[in-house]
N, C-alpha and C positions, 0 to 999 in steps of 0.2 A: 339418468344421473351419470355423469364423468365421475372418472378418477382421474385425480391430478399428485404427480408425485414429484416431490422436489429433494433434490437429492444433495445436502446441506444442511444445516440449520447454523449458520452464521446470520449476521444482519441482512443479508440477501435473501437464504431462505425464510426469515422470519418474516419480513416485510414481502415479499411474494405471498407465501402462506395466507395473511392478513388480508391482504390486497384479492387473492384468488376469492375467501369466506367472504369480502363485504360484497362483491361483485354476483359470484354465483352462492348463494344461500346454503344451499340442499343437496349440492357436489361432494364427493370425497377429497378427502385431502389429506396427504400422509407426506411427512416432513422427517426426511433422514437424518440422522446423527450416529456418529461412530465412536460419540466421549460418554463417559459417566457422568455427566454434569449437565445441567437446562442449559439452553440455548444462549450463549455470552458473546460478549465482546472481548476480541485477541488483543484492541489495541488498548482495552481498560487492564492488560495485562502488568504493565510498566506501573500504574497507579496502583496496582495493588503491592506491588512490591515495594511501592513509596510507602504503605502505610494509610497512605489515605481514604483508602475506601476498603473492604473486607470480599471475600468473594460472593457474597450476595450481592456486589455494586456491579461484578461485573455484568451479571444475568442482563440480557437486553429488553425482558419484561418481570418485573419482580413480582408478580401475583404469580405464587406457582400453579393457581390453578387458571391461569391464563387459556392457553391452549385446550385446556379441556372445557371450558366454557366455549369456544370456538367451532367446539366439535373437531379441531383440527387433530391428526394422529400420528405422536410423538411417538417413532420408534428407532431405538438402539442399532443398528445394524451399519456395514460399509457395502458399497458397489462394490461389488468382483465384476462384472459384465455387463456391457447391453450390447440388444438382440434390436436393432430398430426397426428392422423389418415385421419383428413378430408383436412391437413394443411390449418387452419384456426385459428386466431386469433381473440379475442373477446376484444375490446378496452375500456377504464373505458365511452369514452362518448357516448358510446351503439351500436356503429357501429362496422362489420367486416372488416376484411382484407384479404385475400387469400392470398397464396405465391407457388412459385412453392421452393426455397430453404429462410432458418431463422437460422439471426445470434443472440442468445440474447447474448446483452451485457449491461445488465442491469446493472453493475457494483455494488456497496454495501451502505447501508444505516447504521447509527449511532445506534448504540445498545446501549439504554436508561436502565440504572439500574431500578429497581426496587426499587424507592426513593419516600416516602411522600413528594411531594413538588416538583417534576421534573419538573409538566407539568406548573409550573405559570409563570408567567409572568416576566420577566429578568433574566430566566432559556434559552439558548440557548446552540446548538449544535454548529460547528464549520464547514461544509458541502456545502453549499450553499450558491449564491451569495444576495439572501433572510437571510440567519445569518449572512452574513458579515455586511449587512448593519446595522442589529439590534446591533452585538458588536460594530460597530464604534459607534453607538449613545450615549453605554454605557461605554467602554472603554475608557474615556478621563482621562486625568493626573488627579492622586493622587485618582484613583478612588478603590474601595476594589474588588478586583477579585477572583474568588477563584474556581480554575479549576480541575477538577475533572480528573485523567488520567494524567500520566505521560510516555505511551509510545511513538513510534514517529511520529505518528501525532500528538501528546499531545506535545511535544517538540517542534515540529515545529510551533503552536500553540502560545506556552511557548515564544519563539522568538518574536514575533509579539508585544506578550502584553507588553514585556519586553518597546519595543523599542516607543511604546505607553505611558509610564511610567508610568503604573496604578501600585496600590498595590498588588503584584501577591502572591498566599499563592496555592499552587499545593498540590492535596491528593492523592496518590497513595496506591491503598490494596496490591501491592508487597513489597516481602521486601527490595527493588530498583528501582531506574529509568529506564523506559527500560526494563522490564523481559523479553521479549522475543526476545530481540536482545543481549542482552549483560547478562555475568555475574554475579556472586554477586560480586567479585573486579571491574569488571569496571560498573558495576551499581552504587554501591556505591560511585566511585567517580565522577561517572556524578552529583552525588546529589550532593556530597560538592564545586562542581564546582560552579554548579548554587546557594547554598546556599551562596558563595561568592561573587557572582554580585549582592544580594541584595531580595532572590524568596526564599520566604519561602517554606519550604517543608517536607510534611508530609507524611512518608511511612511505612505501616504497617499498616494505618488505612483506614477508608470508612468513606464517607457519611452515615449517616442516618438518615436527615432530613433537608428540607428545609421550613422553615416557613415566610410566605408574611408578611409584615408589622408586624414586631413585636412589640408589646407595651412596652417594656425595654429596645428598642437599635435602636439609629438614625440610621436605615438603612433601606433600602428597604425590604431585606433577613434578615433572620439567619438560620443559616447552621451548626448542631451539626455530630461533627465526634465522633467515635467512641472511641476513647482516654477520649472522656469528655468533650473538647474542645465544647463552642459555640461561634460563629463568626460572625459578620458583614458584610454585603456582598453588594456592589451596584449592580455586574453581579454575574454568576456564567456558568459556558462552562462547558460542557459535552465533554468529548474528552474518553470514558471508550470504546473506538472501534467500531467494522465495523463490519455488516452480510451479506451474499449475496443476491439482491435481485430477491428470487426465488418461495416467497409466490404462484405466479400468475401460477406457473409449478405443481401444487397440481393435481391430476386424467389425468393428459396430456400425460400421457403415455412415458416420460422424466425422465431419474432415478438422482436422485440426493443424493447425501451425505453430506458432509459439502458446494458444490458445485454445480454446473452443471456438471456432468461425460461425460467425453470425451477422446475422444482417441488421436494418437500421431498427427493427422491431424484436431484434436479440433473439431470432430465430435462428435455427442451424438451417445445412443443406435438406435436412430431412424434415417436412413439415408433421408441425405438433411437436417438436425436440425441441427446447431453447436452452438457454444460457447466461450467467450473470453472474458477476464478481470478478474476482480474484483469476478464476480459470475462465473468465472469456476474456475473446479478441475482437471487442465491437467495433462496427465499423462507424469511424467518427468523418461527421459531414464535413467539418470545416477541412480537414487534412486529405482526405477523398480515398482512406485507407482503413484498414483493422488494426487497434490498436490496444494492446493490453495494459490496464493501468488500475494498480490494483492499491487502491484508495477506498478507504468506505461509504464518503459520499458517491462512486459510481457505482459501487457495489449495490446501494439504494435506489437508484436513479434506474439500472439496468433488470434488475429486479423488480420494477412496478409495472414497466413497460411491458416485460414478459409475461407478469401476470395477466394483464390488461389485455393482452393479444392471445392468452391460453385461456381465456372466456370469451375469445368472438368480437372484442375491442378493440378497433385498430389505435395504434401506437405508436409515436416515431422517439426513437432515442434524438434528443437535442443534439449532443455530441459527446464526446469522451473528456472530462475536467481533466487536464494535466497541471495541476496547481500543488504545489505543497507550504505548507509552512509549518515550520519547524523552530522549537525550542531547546537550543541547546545551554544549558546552565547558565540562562539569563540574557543566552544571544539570539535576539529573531533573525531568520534568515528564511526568505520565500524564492521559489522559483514554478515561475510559470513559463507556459508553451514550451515555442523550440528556444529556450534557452541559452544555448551553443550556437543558434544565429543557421541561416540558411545560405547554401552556394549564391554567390551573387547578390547578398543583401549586403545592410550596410549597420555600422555597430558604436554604441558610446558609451565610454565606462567612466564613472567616477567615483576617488576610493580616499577616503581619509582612515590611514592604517591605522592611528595613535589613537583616532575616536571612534576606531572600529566601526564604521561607515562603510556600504559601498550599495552604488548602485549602477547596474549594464542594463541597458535595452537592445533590441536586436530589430532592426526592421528589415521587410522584403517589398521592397519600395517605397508607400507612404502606409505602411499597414505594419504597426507594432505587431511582431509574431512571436516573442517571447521575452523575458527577462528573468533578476536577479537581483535580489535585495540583500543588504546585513543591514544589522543597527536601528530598525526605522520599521512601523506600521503605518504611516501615515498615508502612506501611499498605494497602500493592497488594494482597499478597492478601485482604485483608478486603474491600476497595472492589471487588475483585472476582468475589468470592463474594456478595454482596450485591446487586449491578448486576445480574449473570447468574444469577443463584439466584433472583431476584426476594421473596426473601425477605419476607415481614409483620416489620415490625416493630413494631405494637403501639405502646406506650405508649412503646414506646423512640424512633420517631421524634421526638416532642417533646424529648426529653433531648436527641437529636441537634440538632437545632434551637436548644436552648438552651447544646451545648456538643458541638461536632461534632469534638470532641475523643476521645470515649468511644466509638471507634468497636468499639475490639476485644471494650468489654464488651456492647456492642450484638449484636454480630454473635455471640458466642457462646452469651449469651441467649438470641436469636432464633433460632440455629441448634438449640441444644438442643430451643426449644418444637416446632423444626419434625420435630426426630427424634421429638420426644414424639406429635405429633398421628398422624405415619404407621407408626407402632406401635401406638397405638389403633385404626388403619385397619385395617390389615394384621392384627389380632386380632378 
């Protein structure tokens, strides 16, 4: 009998966990967790803060005796070390763990600026069902918010407080909403979107200082940005992004980069070691690199594989999704692939500002490699089968180019020629 130990309990590790019990029966299986709370969803965090769902919605299996029917073994503790050599694990409350295979899936922690005044007191992140609670308490109507990050966890953030109707004032150091999913055209009109439902918003500047109790300003805070701006604050959310958390992989013999490094089976350098989530760097076929992309659909995806392959099942990750789509108070906006277009490709944007429209594709010669949408669902799954299909488009990318309108008859085209060719293959 194996022991198999996954070091996580987010949607990775749960779905690993799952996937290891249906596979191997009569194995051990011990599932890490470092919170007071069953195993949930970060990103069901923002909906709870909408009201809409209670923290029982966020749990990712609401039978709490789920896992224990499973025979799977829920326990309490954090990684302080691994030994890979010895495959042993050293846990923060001083005890070991042996394993015969380990998945970490420690997934990623809030990356705190380097800000006088971060650590005080009605300073929170936006992570845990421990910050949830502390923003409800501060987030009540008509309260002065002032949120730090405007990417899209900061967005989807943005949503919550909105619908809470505090005074929301967002500071972004890009010179857009969104920098790394969207453009400067459609960045910038995310921002005048939301600067018309009422959220103030300041891009181009940072924080540089948060001061407790100030003696000139009924507030709790003040919060001087770099503009010159000083501000009034009852909360203030950190949302300035995510690290992987990999501190505890330090002399383990585990090579890491921006990630956990793994291969197309989300294995590490060290066999019987994998990887999945948040803190890996899987390597994605289509781009012929490792790439961290920390979404929950990969988080899932990379997570069954590894299970699959830590019971003896070989596995290949398809590739890494770099897709998002995003609701920002009633404005859809997607971005797929290389977005920002690659050296030497070729690019077509079209924007109607008044009807908040826009749409850029980006191709590397007749092979759509990424895009950008506002305004519009119409078009996802096509933009998306095209991106990740890597489709030829032939003669059709110029039409695209001249009228990137014509996406559905492109794609269908192109999709047909490509059933056509692998029919004459395959005969």
């Amino acid at each position: 009998m194996k022991h198999h130990v996954i070091i996580g309990n987010g949607p990775a590790g749960v779905v690993a966990a799952e996937t290891l019990r249906k596979h191997a029966p009569h194995d051990r299986i011990t599932l890490l967790g470092d919170e007071d709370a069953p195993p949930y969803s970060r990103m069901a965090i923002p909906y709870l803060l909408h009201g809409d769902i209670t923290e029982r919605g966020t749990w990712l299996r609401k039978d709490p005796q789920h896992f224990h029917q499973l025979a799977i073994e829920l326990r309490r503790d954090k990684a302080k070390a691994l030994d890979a050599a010895a495959r042993r694990l050293t846990l923060a409350s001083g005890s070991t763990l042996d394993f015969d295979t380990l998945l970490i899936a420690t997934g990623s922690s809030p990356a705190l600026p380097r800000i006088p005044g971060i650590h005080a007191q009605r300073v929170h992140t936006c992570w845990t069902l421990d910050d949830a609670r502390d923003i409800a308490q501060f987030a009540v109507p008509g309260a002065r918010v002032i949120q730090l990050g405007a990417g899209f966890i900061g967005c989807i953030i943005m949503e919550s407080l909105v619908r809470r109707r505090v005074q929301l004032t967002v500071v972004e150091m890009g010179d857009r909403m969104v920098p790394r999913m969207m453009g400067e055209t459609a960045g910038g009109m995310i921002r005048d979107w939301v600067q018309g439902k009422g959220v103030t918003v300041h891009t181009g500047a940072r924080i540089e200082s948060i001061e407790s109790n100030p003696a000139d300003l009924a507030a709790p805070l003040a919060v001087r940005l770099s503009n010159g701006q000083r501000l009034p604050a009852d909360l203030v959310i950190s949302a300035a992004g995510v690290k992987p958390n990999i501190a505890f992989l330090e002399n383990s013999g585990v090579h890491c980069l921006q990630g956990v490094l793994t291969d197309e089976r989300m294995q590490t350098n060290v066999p019987g070691i994998y990887a999945a989530g948040d803190c890996a760097e899987a390597f994605d076929a289509l781009y012929g690199k490792p790439i961290v992309s920390a979404i929950q659909p990969n988080a899932v995806d990379q997570a069954y594989v590894a299970a699959l392959n830590m019971v003896g099942r070989q596995a290949r990750l398809r590739g890494v999704t770099q897709i998002n789509v995003l609701d920002t108070l009633g404005l859809i906006s997607t971005s797929f692939g290389q977005w920002q277009g690659v050296p030497g490709g070729q690019g077509v944007e079209l924007t109607d500002r008044s009807s908040y429209r826009h749409l850029s594709l980006q191709f590397d010669g007749d092979v759509m490699v990424g895009s950008n949408s506002i305004g519009t669902t119409e078009h996802i799954g096509v933009l998306r089968g095209l991106v990740e299909g890597r489709v030829p488009l032939g003669a059709w990318k110029d039409r695209l180019l001249d009228d990137p309108t014509r996406l559905m008859e492109a794609y269908l085209a192109s999709a047909q020629a490509q059933h056509r060719r692998g029919d004459t293959v395959q005969h």
